[in-house]
C-alpha positions in Angstrom: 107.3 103.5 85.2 110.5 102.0 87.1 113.0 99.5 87.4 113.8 97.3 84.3 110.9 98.6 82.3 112.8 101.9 82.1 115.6 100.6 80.5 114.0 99.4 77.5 115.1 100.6 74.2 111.3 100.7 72.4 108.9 97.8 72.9 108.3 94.1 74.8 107.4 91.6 72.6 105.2 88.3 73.8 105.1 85.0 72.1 102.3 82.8 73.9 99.8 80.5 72.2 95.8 81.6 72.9 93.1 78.8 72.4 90.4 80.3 70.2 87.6 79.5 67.2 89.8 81.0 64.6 92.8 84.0 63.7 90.0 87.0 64.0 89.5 85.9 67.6 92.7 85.5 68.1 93.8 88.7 67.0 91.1 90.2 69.6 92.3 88.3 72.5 95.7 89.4 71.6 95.1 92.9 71.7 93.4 92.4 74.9 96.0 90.8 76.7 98.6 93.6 75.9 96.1 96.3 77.3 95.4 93.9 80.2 99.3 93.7 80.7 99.1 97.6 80.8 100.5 98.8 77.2 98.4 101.5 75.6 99.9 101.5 72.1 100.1 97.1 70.7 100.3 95.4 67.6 100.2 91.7 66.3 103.7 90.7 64.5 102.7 87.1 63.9 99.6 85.2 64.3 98.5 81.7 63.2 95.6 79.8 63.7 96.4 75.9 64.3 94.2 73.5 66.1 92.5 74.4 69.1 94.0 77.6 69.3 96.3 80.7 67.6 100.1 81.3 68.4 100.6 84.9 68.5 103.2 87.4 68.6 102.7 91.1 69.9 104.5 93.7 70.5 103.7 96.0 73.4 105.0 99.5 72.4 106.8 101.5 75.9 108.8 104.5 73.1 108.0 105.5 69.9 110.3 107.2 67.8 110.9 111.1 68.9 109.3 110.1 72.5 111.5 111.5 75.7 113.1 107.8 76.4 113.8 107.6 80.0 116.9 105.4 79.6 118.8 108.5 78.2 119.3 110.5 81.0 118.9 107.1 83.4 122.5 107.6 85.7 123.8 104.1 86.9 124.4 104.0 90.7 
């Protein structure tokens, strides 16, 4: 991991709207994209099915809580 990535405090959020049959499908593709996108560790804040498609929330985990956060010892140039 580098550059900008680095300096964030816990996780990314993405707000996007996914076309899908319904919120269970939606929920799937959502997970999916955030592994696609490279995060191991996701979850769905919001998601709600309208019309042709979901808008969805999720949150793409890069520290957890006790994890060695690079940003701490990070030195400014």
């Amino acid at each position: 991991m580098s550059g900008a990535l680095e300096r964030v405090m816990d996780a990314v959020d993405i707000e996007t709207f996914l076309v899908c049959d319904d919120e269970e499908e939606g929920k799937r593709l959502s997970l999916q994209l955030m592994n696609e996108l490279g995060f191991k560790d996701a979850s769905i804040v919001f998601i709600q099915h309208q019309g042709p498609g979901a808008r969805v929330r999720i949150r793409g985990y890069i520290y957890k809580p006790g994890d060695s956060y690079a940003w701490l010892f990070k030195k400014d140039n």
